[in-house]
C-alpha positions as CSV (number, residue, x, y, z in Angstrom):
1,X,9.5,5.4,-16.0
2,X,9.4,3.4,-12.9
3,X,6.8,1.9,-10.3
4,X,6.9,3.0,-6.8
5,X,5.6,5.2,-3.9
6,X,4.7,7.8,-6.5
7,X,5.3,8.1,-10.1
8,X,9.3,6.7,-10.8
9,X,9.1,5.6,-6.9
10,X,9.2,9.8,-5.8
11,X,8.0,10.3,-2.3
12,X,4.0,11.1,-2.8
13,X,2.5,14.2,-0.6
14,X,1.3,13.2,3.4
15,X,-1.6,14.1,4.9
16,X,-0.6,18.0,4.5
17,X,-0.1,17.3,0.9
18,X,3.5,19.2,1.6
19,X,6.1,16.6,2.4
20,X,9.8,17.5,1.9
21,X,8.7,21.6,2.2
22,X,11.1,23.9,4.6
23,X,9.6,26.5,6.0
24,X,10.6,29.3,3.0
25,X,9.0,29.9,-0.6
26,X,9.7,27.3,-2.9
27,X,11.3,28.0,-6.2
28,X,11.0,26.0,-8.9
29,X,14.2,25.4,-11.5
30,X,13.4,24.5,-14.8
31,X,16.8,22.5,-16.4
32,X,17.5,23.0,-19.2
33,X,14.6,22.5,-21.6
34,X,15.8,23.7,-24.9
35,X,15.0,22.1,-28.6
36,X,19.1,20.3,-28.5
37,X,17.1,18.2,-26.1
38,X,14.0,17.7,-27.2
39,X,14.3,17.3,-31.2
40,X,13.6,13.8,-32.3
41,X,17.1,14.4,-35.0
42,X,19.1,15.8,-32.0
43,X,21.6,13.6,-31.1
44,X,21.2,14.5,-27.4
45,X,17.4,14.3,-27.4
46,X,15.7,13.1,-23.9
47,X,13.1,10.1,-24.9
48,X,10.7,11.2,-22.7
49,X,11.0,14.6,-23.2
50,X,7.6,15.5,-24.5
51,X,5.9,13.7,-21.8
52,X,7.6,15.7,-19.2
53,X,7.1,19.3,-21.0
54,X,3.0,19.2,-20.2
55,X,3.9,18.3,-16.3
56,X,6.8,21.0,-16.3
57,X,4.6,23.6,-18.0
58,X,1.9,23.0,-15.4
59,X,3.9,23.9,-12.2
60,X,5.9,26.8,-13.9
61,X,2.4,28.2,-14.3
62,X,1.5,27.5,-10.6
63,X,4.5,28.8,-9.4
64,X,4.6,32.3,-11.4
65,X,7.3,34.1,-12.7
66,X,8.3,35.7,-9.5
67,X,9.1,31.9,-8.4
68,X,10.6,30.3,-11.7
69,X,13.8,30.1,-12.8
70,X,14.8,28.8,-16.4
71,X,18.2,27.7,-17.0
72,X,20.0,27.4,-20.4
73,X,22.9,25.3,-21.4
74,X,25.1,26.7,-24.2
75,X,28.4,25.2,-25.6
76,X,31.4,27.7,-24.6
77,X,32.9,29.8,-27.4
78,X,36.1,28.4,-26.9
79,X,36.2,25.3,-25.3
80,X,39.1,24.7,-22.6
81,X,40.1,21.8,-20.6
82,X,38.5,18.6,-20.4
83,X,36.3,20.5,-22.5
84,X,38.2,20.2,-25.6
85,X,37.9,16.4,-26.6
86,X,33.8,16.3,-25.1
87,X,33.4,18.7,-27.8
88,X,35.3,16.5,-30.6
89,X,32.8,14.1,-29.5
90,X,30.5,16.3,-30.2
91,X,31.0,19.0,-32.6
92,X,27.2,19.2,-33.6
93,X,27.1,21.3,-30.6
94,X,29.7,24.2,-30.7
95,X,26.9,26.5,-31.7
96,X,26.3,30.1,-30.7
97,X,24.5,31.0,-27.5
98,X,21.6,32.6,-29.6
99,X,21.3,29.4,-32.1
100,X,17.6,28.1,-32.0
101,X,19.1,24.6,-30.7
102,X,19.7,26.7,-27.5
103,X,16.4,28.7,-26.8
104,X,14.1,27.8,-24.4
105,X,11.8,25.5,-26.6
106,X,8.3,27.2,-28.0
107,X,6.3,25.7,-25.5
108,X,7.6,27.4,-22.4
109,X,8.8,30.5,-24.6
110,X,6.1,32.8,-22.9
111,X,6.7,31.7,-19.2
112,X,10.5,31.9,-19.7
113,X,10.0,35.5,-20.8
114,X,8.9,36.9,-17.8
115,X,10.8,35.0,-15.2
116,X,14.5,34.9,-14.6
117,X,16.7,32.8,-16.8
118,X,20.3,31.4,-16.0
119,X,22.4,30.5,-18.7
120,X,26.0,28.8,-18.6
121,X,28.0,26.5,-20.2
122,X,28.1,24.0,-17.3
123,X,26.1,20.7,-16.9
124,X,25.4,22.1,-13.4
125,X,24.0,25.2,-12.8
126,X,24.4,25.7,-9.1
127,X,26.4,28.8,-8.6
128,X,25.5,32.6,-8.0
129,X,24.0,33.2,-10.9
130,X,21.1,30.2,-9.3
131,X,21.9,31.1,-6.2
132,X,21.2,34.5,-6.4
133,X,17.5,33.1,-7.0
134,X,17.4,30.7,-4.0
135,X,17.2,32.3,-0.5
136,X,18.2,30.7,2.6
137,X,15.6,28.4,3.9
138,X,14.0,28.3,0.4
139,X,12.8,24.6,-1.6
140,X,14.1,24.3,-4.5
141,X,12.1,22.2,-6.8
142,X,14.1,20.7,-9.9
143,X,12.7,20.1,-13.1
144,X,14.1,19.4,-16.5
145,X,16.3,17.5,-18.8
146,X,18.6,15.7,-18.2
147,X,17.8,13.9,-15.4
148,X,21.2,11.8,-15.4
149,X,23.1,14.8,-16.2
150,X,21.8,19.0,-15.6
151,X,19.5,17.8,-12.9
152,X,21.7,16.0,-11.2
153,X,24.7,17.9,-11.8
154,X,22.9,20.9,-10.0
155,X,20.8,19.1,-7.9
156,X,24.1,17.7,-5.5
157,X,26.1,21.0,-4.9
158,X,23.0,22.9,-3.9
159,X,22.0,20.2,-1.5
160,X,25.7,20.3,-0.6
161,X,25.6,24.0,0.1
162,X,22.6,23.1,2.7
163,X,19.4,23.9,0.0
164,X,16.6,21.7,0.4
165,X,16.5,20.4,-3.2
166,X,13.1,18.3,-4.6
167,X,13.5,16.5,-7.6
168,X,10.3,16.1,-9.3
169,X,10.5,12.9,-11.2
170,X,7.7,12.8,-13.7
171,X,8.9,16.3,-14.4
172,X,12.1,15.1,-15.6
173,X,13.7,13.1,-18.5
174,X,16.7,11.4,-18.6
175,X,19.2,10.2,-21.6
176,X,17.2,6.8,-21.2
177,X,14.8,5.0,-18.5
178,X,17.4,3.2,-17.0
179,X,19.4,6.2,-16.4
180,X,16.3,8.4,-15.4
181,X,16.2,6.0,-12.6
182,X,19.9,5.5,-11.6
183,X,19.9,9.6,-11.6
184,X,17.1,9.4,-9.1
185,X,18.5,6.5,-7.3
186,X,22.2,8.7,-6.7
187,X,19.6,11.8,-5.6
188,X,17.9,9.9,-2.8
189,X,21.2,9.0,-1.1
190,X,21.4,12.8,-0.4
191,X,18.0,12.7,1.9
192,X,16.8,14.4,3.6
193,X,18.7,17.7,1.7
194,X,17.7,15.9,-1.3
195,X,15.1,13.7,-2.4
196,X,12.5,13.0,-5.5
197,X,9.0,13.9,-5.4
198,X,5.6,13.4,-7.4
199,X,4.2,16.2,-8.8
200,X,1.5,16.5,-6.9
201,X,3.4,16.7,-3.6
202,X,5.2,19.9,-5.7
203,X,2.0,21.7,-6.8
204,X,1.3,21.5,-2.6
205,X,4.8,22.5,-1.8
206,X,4.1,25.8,-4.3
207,X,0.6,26.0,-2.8
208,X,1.6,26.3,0.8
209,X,4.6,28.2,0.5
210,X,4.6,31.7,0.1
211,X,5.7,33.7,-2.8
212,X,8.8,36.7,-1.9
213,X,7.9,40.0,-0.9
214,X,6.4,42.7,-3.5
């Protein structure tokens, strides 16, 4: 990870411990964190992916269910396009949606359970399904794996479809540091619908925001 303003350089909180907030809810996104990313053997496996489960975990549970939303990246049953030679790259992972490679890993297992889960067969996940999820006016905190690739992949078309997006960095793991950093880098140049955060500054963006209606 890299030096900076906050952990990997992400904007730290101001004196209302809030920066970056709009004046909605916040919802936090949790990319992507499934055991096809985090097993040592896995030939996708995020580095850092252990140190950023504890930091995930932590604002999933400030956040609630109501305001958490775990996404799932699966490998298409029939690939199609451009599709067809990334996946004679990588035939490890034409496995089916239910395969344990493609659960939510143990660790968040419980939380994921009782908040809303997207799945799709896309690096990104911005579209309705997300969307859906994500009110107008709303934050839209990003967590996950990986940085370089889900998280940024859905972190520039909601920005471009006018949500405020927060990338929190030490919430995040990319392919390698370099590219953890680069990811971040590309993010930034999207502020202010953008930008990277500590996690501090996005346990006071859940605390001051409000959670939807009963």
């Amino acid at each position: 990870m890299t030096a900076g303003g906050g952990a990997d350089g992400a904007a730290p909180a101001d004196e209302h411990g809030a920066t970056g907030a709009t004046p909605g809810r916040a919802v936090l996104v949790v990319i992507d964190m499934q055991p096809v990313f985090a097993d040592e053997g896995s030939p996708w496996a995020a580095p850092r992916f252990a140190e950023a489960l504890p930091v995930v975990r932590s604002l999933a549970e400030r956040a609630g269910a109501d305001r958490t939303v775990f996404t799932r990246f699966v490998a298409p049953e029939h690939p199609e396009g451009a599709w067809v030679a990334y996946y004679a790259d990588w035939p490890f992972a034409l496995q089916p949606e239910d395969a344990p490679a493609y659960a939510v890993v143990p660790e968040l297992a419980d939380l994921a359970a009782d908040a809303a889960v997207v799945t799709a067969t896309t690096f990104g996940k911005w579209g309705p399904d997300l969307a859906a999820h994500v009110g107008p006016g709303d934050t839209m905190l990003l967590t996950g794996v990986s940085t370089d690739c889900c998280v940024l992949s859905t972190a520039l078309p909601a920005a471009d479809a006018g949500v405020a997006v927060r990338v929190v960095a030490e919430a995040c793991a990319g392919a390698d540091d370099t590219s953890h950093a680069r990811a971040l880098d590309a993010i930034r140049l999207y502020a202010p619908l953008a930008d990277v955060i500590d996690a501090t500054t996005a346990g006071a963006i859940l605390a001051t925001t409000t959670a939807p209606p009963a």
